[in-house]
C-alpha positions in Angstrom: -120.4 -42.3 21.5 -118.8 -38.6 22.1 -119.2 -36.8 25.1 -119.1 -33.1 26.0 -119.1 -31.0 28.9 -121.3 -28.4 29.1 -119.3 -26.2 29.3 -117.2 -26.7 26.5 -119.6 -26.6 23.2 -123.2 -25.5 22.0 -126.1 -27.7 23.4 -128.8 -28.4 20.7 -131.9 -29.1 21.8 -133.3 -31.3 19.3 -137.2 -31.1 18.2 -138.3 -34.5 17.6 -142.0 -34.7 15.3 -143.6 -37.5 13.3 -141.4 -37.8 10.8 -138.2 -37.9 12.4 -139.1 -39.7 15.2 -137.4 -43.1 14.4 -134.4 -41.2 13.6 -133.8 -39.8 16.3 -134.6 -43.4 18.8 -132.0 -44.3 16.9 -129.9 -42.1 18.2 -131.0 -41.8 21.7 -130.6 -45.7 21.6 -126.5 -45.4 20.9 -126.3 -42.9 24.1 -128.1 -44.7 26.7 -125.2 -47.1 27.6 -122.8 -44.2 27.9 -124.7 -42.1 29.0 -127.2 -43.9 31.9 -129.1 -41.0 33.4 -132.2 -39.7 32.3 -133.5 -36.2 33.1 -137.0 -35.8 32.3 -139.5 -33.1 32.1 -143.1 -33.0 30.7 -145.0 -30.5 29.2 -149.2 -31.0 30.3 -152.5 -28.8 30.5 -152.0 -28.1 34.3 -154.0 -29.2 37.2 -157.9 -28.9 36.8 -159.0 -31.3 38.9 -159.3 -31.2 43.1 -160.2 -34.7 44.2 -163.2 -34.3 47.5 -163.6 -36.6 50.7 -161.7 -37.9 53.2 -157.8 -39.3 53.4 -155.7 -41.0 54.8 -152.7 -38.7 54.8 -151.5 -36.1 52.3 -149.8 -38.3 50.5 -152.8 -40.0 49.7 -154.2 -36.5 48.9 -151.7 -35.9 46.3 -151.8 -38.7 44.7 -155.5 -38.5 43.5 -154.8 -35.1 42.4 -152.3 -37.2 40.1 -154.4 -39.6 39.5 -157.5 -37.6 38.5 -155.8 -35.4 36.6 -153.3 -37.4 34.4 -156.0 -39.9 33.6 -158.3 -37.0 32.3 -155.5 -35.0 30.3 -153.5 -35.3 27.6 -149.6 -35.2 27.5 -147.9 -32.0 25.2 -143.8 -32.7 25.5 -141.5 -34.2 27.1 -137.9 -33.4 27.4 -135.0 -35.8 27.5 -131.7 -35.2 28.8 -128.8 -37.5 28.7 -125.3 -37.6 31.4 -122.7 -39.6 31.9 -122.3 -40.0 35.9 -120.3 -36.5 35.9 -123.1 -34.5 34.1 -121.3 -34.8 30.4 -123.7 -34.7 27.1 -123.4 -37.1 24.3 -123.4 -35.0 21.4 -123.9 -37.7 18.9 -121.2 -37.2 16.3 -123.1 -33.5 15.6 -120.4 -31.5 17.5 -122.9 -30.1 19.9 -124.6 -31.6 23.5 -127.5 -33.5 22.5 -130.8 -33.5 24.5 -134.3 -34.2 22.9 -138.0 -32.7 23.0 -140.6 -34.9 21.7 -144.1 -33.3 20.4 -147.2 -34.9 20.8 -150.0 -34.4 18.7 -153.1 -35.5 21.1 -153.8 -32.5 23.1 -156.2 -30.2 21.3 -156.5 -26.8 22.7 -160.2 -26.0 21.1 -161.7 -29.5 22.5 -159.3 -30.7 25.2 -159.9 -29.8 28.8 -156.7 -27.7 30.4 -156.3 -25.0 33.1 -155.9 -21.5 31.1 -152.8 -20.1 32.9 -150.9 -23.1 32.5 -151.5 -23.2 28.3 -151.0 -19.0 28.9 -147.7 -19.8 30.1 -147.0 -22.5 27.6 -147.8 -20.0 24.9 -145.6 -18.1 26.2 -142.6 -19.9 26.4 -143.5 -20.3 22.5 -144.9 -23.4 22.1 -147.1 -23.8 18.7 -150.1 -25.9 19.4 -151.2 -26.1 16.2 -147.8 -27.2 15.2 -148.5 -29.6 17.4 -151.3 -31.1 16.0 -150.5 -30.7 12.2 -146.5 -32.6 12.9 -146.8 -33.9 16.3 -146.3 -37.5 17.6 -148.7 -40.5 17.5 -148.0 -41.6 21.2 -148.8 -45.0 20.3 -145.8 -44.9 18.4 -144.0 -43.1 20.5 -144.9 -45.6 23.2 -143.4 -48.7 20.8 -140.1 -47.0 20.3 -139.7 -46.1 23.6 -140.6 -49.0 25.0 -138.0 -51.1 23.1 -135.3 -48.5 23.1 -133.5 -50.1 26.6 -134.5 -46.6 28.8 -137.1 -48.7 30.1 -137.2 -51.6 32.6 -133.5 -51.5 32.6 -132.0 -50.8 36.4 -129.0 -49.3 35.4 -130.8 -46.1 34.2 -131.1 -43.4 36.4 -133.9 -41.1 36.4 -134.0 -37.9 37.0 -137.1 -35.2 38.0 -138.2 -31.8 39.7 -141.2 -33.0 41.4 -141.7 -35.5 39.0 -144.8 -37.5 40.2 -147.0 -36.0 37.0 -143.9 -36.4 34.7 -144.0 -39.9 35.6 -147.6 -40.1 35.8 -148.2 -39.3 32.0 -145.0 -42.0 30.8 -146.8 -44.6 32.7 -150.2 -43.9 31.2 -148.8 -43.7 27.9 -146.9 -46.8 28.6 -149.9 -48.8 30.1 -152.5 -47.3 28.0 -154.7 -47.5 30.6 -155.6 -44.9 33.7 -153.4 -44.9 36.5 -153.9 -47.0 39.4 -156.6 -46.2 42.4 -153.7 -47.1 44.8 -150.2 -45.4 45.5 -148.8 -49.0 46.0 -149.8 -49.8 42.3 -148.8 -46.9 41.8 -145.1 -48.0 42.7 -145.7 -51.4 41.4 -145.7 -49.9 37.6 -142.6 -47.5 39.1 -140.6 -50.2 39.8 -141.1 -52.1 37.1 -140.8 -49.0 33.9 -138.1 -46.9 36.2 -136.6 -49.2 38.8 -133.9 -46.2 39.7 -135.6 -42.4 40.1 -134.5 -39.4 42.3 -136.2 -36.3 42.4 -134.7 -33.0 42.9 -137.0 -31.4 44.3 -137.0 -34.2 47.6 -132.8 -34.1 47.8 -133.5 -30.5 48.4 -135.1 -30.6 51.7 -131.6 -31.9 52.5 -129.9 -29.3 51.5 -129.3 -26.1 53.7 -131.0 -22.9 52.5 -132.1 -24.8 49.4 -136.1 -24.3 48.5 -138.5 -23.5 45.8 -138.6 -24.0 42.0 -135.9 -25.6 39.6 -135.1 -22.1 38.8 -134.6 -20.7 41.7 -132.6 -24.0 42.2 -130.5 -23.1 39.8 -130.1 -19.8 40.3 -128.5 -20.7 43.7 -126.7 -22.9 41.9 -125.2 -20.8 39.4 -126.3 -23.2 36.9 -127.2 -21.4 33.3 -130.8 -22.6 31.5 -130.0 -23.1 27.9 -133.6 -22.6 25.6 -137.2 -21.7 26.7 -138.1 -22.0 30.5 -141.3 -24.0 30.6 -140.7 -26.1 27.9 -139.9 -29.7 28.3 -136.1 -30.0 26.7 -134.7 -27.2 28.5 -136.7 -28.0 32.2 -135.2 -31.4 31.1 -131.5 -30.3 30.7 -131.9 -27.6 33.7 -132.9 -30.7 36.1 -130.0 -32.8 34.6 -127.4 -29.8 35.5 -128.9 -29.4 38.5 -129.0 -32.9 39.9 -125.4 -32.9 39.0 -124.5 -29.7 41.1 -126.7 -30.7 44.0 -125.2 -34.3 44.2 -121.4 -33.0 44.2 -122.0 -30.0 46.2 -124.2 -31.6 48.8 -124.2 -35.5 48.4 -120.8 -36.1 48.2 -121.1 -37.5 44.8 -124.0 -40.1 45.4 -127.7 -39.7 46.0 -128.5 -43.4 46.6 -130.0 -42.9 49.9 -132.4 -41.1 48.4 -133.3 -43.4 45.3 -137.0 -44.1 44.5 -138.9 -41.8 46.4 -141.2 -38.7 44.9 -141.8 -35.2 46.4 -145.2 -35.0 47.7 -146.0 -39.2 47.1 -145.3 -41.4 49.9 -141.8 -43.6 49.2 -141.5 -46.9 47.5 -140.3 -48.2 50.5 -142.7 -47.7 52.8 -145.0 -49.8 50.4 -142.3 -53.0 50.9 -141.5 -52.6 54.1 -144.8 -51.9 55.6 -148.1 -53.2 55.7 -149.1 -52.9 52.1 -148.1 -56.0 50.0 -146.5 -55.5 46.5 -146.2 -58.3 44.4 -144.0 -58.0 41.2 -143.7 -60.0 38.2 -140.6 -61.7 36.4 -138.1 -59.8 35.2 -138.9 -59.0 31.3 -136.6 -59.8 28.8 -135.6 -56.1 27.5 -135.0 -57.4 23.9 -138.4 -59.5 23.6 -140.4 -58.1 26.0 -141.0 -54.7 24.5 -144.3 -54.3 22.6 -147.5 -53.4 23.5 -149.3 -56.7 24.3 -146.5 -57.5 26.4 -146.7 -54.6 28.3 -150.7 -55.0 29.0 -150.0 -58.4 30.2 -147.4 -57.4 33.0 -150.0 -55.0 34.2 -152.8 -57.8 34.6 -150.1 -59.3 36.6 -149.0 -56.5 38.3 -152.6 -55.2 39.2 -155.5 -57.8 38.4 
């Protein structure tokens, strides 16, 4: 598989619908050998939901907000970008840097619930709901194809967000087909098992000097150009992959592994291993059997009775 660096050709972001759907897996399935990390952005109706009561901690808080608000709503895009370890694009044999921005046909503006400024601003950054709705994806489908397509389940991936607790939150649901879990441990359970390698960008930043605020203020600092629509999926996705790459050379010295699997504003996987909270995983799955749908809703009886 080719490779480019950014900044030596045109990146394409590549609008995947129904009917081109398997086409383009098929693609994304020669690339993620060569090209093992995953930056990933969603696309959703906002936050309408404020959970009430007592808790534990603000972690805790958070993550009923997620909770609440990712089992009620329905996901719109998401945005796949695609690195070697030194931030290069595949480009797919097409000349150009490749990343993907899949459409999803299940949110309904007219019937759906959604916060109004958030679907303002999604408007805005020129996304056609009814488009949407007329080509979009069947996330059931989506769900088998991605599911088999080695992204998932598979440790060598590394994935990428910007405060990416929702972005997660919505994959998971999609993947489970169920609600998300009523605790954060399960929470990390299902983590560790669909995406057993994740940083988030937004979390290296607090250990960064004079580093704060939004992925594009990020890159601003960072001198790192967007490339398409702000506030749509594929080019948040793309602007979090060139940003992770920036942050980890200027600031990491070329690794982040410290700082693997924990997400902004969520407590950290660890604490749920090391502490008094027991996680119990299951085997291993086979990544070329264990890929379909039944297989999947059996490993989360296991995983969370």
């Amino acid at each position: 598989m080719t490779t480019t660096s950014t900044t030596e050709v045109s990146i394409h972001i590549r609008e995947v619908w129904a009917d081109n759907l398997e086409e383009e897996f098929k693609l994304i399935r020669g690339v993620v050998h060569t090209h093992p990390y995953i930056a990933m952005d969603t696309a959703f109706p906002g936050v309408v939901i404020k959970p009430s009561g007592v808790f534990i901690s603000s972690f805790d808080y958070n993550y009923q907000i997620l909770k609440l608000n990712v089992d009620k709503l329905k996901l719109i895009q998401l945005g796949l970008a695609f690195t070697d370890e030194h931030g290069n694009l595949p480009t797919c044999n097409t000349g150009e840097g490749c990343v993907w921005q899949f459409n999803f046909r299940e949110f309904h503006l007219r019937e759906d619930l959604h916060a109004p400024d958030s679907i303002d601003l999604l408007k805005q950054s020129g996304i056609n709901f009814q488009m949407n709705e007329d080509r979009g994806i069947d996330a059931s489908i989506f769900t088998e194809l991605f599911a088999s397509s080695e992204i998932v389940y598979n440790p060598n991936v590394h994935w990428i967000t910007f405060h990416g607790a929702h972005d997660f939150g919505y994959l998971l649901k999609m993947l489970t087909q169920r609600n998300l879990p009523y605790w954060q441990a399960d929470f990390f359970n299902l983590m560790k098992l669909f995406f057993p390698t994740f940083y988030d960008v937004k979390y290296l930043m607090r250990f960064c000097d004079n580093l704060y605020g939004s992925l594009n203020k990020l890159a601003e600092k960072l001198n790192v150009e967007r490339v398409g629509s702000c506030h749509q999926a594929g080019s948040d996705s793309l602007l979090t992959a060139l940003t992770y790459t920036k942050l980890k050379q200027a600031f990491f010295h070329g690794s982040t592994d410290k700082y693997v699997c924990v997400l902004n504003g969520l407590d950290s996987f660890s604490s749920f291993v090391t502490g008094s909270v027991h996680c119990v995983y299951p085997t291993p799955l086979n990544r070329e059997t264990d890929t379909s749908s039944k297989t999947i809703q059996r490993i989360y009886a296991q995983l969370i009775p």
